[in-house]
Backbone as XML, in Angstrom:
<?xml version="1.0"?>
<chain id="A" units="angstrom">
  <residue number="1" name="UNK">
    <atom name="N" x="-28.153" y="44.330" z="46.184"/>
    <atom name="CA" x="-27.566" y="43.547" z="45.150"/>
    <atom name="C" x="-27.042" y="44.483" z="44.072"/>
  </residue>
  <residue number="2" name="UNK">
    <atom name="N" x="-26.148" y="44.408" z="43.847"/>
    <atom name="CA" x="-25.048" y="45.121" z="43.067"/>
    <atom name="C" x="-25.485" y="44.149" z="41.410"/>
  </residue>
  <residue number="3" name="UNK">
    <atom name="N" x="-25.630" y="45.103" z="40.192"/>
    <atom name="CA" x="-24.977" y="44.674" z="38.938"/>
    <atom name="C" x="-24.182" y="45.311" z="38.245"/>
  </residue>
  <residue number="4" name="UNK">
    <atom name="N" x="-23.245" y="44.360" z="37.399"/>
    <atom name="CA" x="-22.198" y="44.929" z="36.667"/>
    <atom name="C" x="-22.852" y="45.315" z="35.471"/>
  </residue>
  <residue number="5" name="UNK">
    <atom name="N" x="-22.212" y="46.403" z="34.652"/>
    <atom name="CA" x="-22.479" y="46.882" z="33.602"/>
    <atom name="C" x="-21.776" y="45.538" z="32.464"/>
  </residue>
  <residue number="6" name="UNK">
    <atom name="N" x="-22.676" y="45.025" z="31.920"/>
    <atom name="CA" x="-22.231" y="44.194" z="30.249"/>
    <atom name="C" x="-20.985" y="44.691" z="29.832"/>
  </residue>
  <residue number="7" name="UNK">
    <atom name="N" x="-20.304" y="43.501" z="29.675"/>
    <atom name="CA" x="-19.247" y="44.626" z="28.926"/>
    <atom name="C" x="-18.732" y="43.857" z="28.004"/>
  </residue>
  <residue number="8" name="UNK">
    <atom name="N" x="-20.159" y="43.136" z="27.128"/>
    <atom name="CA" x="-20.298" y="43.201" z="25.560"/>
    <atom name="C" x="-20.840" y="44.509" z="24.300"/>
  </residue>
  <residue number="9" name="UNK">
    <atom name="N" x="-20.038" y="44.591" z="23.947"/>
    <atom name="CA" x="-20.076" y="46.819" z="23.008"/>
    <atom name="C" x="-20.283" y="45.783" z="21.561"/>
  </residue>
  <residue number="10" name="UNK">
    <atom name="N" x="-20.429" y="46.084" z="20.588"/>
    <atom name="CA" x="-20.747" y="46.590" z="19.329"/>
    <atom name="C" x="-19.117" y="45.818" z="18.914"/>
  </residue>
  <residue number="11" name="UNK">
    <atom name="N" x="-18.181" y="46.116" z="19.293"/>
    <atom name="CA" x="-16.858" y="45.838" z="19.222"/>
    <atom name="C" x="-16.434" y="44.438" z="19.400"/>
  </residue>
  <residue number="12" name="UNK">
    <atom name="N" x="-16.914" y="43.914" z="20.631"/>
    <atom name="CA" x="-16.968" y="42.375" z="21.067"/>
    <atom name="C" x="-17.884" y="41.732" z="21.387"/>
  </residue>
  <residue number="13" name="UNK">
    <atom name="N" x="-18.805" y="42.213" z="20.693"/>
    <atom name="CA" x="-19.794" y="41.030" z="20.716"/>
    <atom name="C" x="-19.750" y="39.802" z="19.883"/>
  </residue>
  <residue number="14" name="UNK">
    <atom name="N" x="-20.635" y="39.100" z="20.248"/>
    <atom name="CA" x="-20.298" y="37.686" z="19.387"/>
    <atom name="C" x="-20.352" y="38.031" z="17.859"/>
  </residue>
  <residue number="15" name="UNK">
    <atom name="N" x="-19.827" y="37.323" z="17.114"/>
    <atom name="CA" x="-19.881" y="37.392" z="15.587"/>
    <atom name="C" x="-21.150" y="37.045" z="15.077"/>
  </residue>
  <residue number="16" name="UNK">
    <atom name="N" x="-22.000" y="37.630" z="14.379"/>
    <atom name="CA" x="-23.011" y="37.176" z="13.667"/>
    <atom name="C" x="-22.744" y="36.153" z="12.673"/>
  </residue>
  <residue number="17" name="UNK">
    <atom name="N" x="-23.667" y="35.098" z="12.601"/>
    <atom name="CA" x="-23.095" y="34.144" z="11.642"/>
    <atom name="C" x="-22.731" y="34.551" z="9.722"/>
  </residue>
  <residue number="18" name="UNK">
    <atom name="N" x="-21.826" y="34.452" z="9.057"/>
    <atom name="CA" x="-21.406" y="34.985" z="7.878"/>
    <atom name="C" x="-21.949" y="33.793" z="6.771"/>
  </residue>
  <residue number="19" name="UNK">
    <atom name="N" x="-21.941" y="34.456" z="5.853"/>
    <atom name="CA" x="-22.405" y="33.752" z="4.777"/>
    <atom name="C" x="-21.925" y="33.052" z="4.369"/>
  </residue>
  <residue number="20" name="UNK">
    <atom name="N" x="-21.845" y="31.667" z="3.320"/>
    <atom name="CA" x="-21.293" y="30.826" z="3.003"/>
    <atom name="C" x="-19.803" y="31.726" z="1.668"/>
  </residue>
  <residue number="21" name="UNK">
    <atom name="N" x="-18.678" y="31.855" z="1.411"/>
    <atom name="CA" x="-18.397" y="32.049" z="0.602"/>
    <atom name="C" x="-17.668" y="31.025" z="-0.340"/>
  </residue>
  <residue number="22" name="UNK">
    <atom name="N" x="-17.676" y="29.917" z="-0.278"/>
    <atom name="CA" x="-17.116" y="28.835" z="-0.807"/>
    <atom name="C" x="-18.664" y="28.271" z="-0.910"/>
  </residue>
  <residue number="23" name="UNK">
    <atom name="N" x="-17.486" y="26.946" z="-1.913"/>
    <atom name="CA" x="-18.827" y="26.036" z="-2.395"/>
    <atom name="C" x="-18.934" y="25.670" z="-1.650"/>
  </residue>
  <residue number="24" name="UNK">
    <atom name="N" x="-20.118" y="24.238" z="-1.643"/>
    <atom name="CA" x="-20.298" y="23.473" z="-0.445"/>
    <atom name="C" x="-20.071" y="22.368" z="-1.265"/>
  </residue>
  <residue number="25" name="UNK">
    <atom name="N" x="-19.394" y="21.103" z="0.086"/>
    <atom name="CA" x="-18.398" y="20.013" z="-0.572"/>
    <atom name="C" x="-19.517" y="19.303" z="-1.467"/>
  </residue>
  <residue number="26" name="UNK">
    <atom name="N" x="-20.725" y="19.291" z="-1.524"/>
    <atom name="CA" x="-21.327" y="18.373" z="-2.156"/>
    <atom name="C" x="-21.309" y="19.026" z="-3.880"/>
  </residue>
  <residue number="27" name="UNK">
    <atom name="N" x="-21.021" y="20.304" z="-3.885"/>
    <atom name="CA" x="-21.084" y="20.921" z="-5.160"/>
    <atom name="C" x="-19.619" y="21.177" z="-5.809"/>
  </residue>
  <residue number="28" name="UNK">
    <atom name="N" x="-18.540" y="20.982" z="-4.611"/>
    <atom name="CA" x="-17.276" y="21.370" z="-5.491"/>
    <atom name="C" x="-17.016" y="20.469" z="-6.119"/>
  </residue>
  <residue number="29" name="UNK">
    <atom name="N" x="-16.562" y="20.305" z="-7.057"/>
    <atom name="CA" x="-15.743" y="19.695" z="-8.510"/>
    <atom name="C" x="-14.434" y="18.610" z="-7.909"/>
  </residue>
  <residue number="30" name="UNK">
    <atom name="N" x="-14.885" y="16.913" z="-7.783"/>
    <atom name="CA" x="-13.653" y="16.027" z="-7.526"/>
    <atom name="C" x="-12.477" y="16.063" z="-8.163"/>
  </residue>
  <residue number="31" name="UNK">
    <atom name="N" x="-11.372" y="16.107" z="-7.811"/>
    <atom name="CA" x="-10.163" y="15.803" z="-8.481"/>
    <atom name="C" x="-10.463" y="14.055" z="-8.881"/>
  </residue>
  <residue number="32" name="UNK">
    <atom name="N" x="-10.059" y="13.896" z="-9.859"/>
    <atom name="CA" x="-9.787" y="12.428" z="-10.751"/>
    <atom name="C" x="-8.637" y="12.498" z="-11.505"/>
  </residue>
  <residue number="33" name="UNK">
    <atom name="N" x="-8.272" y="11.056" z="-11.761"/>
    <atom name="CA" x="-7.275" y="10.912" z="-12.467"/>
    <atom name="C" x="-8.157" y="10.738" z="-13.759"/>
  </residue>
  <residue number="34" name="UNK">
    <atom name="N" x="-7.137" y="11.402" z="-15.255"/>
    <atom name="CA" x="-7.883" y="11.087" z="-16.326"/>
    <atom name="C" x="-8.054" y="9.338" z="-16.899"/>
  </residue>
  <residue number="35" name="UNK">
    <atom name="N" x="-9.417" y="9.589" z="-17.789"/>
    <atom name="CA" x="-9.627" y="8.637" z="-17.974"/>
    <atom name="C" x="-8.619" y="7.142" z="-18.754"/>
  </residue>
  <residue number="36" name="UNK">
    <atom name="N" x="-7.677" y="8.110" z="-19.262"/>
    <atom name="CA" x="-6.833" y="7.078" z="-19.684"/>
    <atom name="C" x="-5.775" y="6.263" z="-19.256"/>
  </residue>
  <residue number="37" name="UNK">
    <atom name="N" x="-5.482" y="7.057" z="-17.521"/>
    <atom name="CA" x="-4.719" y="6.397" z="-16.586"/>
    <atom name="C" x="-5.464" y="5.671" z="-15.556"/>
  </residue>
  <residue number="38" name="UNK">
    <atom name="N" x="-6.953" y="5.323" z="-16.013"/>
    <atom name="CA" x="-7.488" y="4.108" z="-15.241"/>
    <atom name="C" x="-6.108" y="2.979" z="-14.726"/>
  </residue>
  <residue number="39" name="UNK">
    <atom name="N" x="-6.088" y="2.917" z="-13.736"/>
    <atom name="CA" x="-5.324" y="1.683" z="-13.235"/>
    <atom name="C" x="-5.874" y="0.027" z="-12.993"/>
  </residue>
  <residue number="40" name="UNK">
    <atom name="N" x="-5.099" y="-0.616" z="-12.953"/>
    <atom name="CA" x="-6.005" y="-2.131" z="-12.963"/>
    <atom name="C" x="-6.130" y="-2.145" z="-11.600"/>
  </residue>
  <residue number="41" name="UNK">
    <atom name="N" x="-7.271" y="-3.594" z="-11.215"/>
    <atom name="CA" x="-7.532" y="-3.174" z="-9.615"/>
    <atom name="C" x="-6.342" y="-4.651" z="-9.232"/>
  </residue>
  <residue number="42" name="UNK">
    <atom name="N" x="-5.815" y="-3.993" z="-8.094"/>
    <atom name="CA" x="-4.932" y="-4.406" z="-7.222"/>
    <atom name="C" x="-4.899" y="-4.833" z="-6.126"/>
  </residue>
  <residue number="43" name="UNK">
    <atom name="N" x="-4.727" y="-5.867" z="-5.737"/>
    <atom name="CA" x="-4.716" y="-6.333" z="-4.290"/>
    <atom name="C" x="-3.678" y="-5.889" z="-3.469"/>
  </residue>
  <residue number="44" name="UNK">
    <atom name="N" x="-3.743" y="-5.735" z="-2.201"/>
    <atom name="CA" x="-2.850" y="-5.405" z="-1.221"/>
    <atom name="C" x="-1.577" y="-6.115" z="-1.554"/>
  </residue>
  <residue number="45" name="UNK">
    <atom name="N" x="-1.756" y="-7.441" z="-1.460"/>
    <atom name="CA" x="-0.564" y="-8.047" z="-1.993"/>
    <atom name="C" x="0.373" y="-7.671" z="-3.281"/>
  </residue>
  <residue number="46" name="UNK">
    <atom name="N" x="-0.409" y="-7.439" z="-3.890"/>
    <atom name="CA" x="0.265" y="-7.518" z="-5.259"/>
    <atom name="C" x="0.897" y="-6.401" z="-5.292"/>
  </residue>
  <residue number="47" name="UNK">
    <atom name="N" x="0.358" y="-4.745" z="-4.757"/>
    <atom name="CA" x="1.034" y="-3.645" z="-4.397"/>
    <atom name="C" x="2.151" y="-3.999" z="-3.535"/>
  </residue>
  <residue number="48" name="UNK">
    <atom name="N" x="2.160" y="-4.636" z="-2.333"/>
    <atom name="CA" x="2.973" y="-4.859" z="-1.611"/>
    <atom name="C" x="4.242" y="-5.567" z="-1.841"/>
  </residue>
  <residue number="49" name="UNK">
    <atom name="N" x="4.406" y="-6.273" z="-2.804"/>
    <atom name="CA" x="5.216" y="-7.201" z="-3.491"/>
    <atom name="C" x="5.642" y="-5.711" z="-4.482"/>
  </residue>
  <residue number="50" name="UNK">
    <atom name="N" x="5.430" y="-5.045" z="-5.489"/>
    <atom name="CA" x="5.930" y="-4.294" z="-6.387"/>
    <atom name="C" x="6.415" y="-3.145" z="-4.971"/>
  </residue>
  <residue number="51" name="UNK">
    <atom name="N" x="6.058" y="-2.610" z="-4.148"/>
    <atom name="CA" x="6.799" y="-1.948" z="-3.299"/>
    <atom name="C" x="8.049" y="-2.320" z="-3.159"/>
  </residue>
  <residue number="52" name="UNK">
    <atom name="N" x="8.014" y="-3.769" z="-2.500"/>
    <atom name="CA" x="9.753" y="-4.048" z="-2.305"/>
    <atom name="C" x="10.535" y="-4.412" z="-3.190"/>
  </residue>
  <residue number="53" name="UNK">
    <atom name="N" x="9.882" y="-4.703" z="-4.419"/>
    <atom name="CA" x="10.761" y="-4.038" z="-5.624"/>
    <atom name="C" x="11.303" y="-3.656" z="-5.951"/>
  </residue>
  <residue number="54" name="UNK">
    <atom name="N" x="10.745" y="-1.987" z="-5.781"/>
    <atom name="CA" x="11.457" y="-0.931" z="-6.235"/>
    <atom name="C" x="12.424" y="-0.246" z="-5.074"/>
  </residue>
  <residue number="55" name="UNK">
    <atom name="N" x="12.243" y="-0.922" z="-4.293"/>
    <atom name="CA" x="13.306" y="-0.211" z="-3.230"/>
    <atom name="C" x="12.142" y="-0.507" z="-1.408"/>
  </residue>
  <residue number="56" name="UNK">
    <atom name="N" x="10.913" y="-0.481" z="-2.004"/>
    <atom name="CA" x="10.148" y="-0.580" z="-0.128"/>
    <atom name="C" x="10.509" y="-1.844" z="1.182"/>
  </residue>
  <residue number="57" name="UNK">
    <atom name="N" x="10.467" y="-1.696" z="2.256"/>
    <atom name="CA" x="11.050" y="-2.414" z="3.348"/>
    <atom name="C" x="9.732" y="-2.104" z="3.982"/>
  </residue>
  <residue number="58" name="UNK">
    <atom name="N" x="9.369" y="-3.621" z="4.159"/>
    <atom name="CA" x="7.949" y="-3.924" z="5.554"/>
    <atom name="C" x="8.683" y="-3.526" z="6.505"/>
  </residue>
  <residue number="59" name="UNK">
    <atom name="N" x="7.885" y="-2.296" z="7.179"/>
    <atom name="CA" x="8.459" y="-2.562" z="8.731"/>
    <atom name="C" x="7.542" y="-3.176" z="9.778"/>
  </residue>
  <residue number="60" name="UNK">
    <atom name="N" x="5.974" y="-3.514" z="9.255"/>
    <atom name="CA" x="5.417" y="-4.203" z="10.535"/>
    <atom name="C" x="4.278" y="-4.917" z="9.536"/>
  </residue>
  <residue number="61" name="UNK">
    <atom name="N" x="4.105" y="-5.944" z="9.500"/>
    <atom name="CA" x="2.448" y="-6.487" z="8.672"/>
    <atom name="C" x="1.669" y="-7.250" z="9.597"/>
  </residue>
  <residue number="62" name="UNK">
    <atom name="N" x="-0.244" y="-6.802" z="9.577"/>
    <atom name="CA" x="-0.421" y="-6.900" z="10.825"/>
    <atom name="C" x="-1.692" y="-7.538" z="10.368"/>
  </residue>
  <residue number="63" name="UNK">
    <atom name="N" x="-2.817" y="-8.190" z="10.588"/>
    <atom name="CA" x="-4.132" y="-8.375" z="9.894"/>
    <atom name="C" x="-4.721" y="-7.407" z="9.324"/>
  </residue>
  <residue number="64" name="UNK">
    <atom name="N" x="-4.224" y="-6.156" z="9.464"/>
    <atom name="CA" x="-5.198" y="-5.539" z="8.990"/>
    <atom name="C" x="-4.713" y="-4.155" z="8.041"/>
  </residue>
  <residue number="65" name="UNK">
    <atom name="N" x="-2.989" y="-4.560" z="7.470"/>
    <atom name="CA" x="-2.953" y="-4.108" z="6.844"/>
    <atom name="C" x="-1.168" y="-4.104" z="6.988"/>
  </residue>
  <residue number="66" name="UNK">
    <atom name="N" x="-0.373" y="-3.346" z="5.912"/>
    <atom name="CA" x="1.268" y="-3.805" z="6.605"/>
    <atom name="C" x="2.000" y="-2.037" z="6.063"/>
  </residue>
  <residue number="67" name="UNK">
    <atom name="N" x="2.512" y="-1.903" z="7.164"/>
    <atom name="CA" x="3.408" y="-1.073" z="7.013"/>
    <atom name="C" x="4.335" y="-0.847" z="6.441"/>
  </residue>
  <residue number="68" name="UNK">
    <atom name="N" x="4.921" y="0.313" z="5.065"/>
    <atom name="CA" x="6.231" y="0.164" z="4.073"/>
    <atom name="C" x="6.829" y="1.217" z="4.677"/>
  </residue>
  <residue number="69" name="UNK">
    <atom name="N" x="7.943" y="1.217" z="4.223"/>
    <atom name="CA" x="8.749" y="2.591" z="4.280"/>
    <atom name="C" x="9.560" y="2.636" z="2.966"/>
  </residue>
  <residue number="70" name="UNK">
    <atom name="N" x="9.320" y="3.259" z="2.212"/>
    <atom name="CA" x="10.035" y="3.482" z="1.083"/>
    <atom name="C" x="9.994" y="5.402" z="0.484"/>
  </residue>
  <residue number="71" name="UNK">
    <atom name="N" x="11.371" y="5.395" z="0.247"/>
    <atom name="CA" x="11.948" y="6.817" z="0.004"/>
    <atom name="C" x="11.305" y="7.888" z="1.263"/>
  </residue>
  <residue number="72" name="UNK">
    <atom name="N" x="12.099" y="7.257" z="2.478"/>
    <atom name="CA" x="12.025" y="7.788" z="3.523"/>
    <atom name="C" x="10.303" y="8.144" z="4.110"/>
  </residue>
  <residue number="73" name="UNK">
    <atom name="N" x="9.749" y="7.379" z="3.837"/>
    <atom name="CA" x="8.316" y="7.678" z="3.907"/>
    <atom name="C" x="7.430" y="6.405" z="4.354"/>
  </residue>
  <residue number="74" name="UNK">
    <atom name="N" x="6.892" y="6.791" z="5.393"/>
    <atom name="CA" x="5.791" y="5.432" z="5.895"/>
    <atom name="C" x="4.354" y="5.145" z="5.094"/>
  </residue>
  <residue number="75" name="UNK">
    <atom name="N" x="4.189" y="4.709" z="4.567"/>
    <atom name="CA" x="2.851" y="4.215" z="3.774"/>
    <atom name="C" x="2.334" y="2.747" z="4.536"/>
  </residue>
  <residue number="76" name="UNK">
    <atom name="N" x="1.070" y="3.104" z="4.230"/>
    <atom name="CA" x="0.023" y="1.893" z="5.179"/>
    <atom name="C" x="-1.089" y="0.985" z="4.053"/>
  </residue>
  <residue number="77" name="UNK">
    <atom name="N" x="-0.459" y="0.522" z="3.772"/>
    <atom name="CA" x="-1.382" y="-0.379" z="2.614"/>
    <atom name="C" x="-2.168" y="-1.352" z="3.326"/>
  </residue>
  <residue number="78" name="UNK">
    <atom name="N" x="-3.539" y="-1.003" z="3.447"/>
    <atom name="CA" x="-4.313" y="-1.849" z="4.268"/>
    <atom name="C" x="-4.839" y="-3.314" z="3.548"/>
  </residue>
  <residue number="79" name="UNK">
    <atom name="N" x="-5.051" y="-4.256" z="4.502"/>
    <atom name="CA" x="-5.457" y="-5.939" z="3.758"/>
    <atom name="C" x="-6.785" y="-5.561" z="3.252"/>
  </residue>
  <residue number="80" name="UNK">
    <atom name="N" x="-6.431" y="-5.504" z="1.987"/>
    <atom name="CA" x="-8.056" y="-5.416" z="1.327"/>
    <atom name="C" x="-7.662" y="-6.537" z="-0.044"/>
  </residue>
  <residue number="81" name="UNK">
    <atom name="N" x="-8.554" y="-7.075" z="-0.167"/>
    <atom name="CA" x="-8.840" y="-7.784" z="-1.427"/>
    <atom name="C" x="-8.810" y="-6.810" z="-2.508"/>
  </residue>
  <residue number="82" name="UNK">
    <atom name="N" x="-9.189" y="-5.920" z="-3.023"/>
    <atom name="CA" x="-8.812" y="-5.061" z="-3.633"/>
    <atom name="C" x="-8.758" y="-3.311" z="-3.653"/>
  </residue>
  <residue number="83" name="UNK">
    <atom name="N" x="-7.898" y="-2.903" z="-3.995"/>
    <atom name="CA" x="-7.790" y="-1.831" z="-3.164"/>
    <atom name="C" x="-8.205" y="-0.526" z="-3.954"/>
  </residue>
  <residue number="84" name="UNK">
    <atom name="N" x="-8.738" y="0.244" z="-3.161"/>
    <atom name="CA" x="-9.343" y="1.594" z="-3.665"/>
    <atom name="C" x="-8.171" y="2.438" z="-5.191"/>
  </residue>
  <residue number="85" name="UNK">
    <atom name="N" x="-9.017" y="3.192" z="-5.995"/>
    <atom name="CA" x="-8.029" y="3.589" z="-7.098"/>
    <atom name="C" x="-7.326" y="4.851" z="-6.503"/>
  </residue>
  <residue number="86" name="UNK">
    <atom name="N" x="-8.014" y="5.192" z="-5.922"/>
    <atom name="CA" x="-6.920" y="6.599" z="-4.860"/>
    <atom name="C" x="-6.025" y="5.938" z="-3.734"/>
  </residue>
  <residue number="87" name="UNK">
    <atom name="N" x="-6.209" y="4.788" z="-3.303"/>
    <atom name="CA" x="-5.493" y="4.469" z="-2.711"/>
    <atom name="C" x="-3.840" y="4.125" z="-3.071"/>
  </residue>
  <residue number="88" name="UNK">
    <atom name="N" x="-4.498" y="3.420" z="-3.984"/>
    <atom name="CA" x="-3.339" y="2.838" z="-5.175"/>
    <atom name="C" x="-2.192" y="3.957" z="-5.647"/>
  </residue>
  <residue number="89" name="UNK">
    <atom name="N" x="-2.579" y="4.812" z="-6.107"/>
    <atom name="CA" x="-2.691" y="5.870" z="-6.513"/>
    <atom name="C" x="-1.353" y="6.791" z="-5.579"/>
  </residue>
  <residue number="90" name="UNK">
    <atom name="N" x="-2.021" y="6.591" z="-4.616"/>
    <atom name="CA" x="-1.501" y="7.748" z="-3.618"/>
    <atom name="C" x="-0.344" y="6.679" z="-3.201"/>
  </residue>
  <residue number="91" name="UNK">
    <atom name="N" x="-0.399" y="5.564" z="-3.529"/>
    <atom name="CA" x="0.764" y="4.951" z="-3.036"/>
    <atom name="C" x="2.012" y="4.852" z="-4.104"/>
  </residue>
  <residue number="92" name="UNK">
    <atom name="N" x="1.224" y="4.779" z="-5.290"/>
    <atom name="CA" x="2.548" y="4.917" z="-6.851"/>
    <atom name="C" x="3.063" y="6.348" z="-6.609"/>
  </residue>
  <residue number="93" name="UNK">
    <atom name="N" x="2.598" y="7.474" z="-6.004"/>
    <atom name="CA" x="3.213" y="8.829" z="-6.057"/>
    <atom name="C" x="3.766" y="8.838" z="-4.650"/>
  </residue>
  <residue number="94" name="UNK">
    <atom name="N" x="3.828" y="8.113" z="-3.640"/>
    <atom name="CA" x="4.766" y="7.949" z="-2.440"/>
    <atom name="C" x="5.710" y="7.077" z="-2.970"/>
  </residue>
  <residue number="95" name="UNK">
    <atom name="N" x="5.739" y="5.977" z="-4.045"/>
    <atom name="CA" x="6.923" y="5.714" z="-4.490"/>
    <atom name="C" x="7.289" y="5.898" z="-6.102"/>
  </residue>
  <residue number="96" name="UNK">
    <atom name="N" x="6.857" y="6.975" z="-5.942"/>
    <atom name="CA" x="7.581" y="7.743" z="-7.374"/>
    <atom name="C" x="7.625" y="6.810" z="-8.682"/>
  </residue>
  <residue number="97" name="UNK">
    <atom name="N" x="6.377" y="5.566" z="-8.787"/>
    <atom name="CA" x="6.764" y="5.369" z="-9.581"/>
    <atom name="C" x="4.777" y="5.783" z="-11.080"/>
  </residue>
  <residue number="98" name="UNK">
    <atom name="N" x="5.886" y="5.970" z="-12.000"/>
    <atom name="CA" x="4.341" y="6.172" z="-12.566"/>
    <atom name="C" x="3.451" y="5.499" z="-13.121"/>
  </residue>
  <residue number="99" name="UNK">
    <atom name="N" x="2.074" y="5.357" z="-13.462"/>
    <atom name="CA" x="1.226" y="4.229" z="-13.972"/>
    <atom name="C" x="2.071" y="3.052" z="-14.861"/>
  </residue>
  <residue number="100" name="UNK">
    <atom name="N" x="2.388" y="3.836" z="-16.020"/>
    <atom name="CA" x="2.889" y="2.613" z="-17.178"/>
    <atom name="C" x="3.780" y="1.797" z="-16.391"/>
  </residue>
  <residue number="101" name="UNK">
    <atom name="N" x="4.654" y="2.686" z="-15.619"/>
    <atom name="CA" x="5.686" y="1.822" z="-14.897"/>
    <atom name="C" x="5.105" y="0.395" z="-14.349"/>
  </residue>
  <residue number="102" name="UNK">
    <atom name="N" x="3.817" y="0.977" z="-13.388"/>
    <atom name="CA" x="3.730" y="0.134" z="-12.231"/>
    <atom name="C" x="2.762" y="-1.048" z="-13.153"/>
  </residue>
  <residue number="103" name="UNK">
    <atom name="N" x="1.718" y="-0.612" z="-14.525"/>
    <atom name="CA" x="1.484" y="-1.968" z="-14.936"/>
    <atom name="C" x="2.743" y="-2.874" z="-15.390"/>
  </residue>
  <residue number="104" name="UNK">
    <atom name="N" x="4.194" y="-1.998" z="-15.717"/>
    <atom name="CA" x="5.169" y="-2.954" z="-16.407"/>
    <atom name="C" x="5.637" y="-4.036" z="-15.508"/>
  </residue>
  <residue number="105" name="UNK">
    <atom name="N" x="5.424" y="-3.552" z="-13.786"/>
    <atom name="CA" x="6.623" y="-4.123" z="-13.381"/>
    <atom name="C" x="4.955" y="-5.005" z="-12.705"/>
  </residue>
  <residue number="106" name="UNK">
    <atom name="N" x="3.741" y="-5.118" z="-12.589"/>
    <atom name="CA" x="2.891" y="-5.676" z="-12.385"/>
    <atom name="C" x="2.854" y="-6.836" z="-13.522"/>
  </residue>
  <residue number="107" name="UNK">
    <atom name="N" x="3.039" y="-6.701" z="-14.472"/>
    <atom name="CA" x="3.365" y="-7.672" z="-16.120"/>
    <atom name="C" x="4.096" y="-8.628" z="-15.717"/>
  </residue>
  <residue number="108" name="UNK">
    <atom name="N" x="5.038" y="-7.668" z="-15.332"/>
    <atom name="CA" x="6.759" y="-8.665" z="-15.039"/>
    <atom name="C" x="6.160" y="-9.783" z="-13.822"/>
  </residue>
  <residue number="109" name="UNK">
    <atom name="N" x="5.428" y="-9.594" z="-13.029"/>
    <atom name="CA" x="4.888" y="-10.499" z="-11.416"/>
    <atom name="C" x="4.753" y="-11.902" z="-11.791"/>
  </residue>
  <residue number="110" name="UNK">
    <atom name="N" x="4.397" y="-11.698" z="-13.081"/>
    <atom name="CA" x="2.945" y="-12.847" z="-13.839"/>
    <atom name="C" x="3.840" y="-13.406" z="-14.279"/>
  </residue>
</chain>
């Protein structure tokens, strides 16, 4: 019975495990919006209605949430009774519009 010589060296051997050099997610620091651009809470609908507003086109609405496309961009506003503040959020900066705006033209609904 024949053996081969290892031909793991010093060079390629496995990596020893390295130390952490970043935080760890439970300790890094959240991004937030400041406190004075709290947004009001919003229903799917009510976002969805100020979307086609300003320019957004449903391209599919489904139970469980409806598809926009506005300024060349697909956004997914899911059916929630009310919707998360990052959600919201991330959807006023896919359509470019900014807080004061979106309570004005939310004012205007009523």
């Amino acid at each position: 019975m024949s053996t081969r010589p290892s031909t793991l060296s010093a060079a390629n051997s496995p990596a020893q495990p390295r130390a952490r050099t970043t935080a760890r997610r439970a300790n890094a620091p959240r991004l937030r919006h400041p406190a004075s651009a709290k947004l009001p809470p919003t229903t799917s609908e009510q976002l969805v209605a100020i979307l086609l507003r300003v320019g957004g086109r449903v391209l599919a609405r489904h139970g469980h949430g409806s598809f926009i496309v506005i300024r060349r961009r697909l956004l997914f506003v899911p059916a929630m009774h009310w919707l998360p503040e990052a959600a919201l959020a991330d959807a006023l900066r896919l359509a470019n519009l900014t807080d004061e705006r979106f309570v004005e033209l939310r004012a205007d609904a009523h």
